[in-house]
C-alpha angles and dihedrals in degrees: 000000000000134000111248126210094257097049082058086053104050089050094052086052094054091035086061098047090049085058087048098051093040088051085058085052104035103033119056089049111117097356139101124265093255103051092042091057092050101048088048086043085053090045100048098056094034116028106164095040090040103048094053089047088051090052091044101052108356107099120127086215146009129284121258094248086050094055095035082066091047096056082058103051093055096092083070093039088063098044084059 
């Protein structure tokens, strides 16, 4: 048994929906109406682009290990 070209197909289309449907979900947590909108805009006319891009730079906030460096380097911060 092979995968045909339309089965790929098929399964890229629905690939692309199940990004839609999880940006609705995922996107508009913890952000302002505006960027939200933009980001699901982005992801609706481009899902696979978008939602790399999205994963790449699209946090509301800073990772755990990031803000863990900036409350050290508080102490420098003070001296300045």
């Amino acid at each position: 048994m092979s995968i045909t070209v339309p089965d790929l197909g098929v399964a890229y289309y629905a690939f692309e929906w199940a990004i839609r449907i999880g940006a609705l979900i995922v996107v508009p947590q913890r952000r302002k109406p505006a960027p939200a909108m933009g980001w699901l805009l982005f992801i609706f006319f481009l899902p696979l682009p978008g939602l790399l891009l999205f994963l790449a730079i699209g946090r509301p906030s800073f990772p755990a290990w990031r803000i863990k460096r900036f409350h050290a380097l508080t102490p420098y911060f003070q001296r300045v």
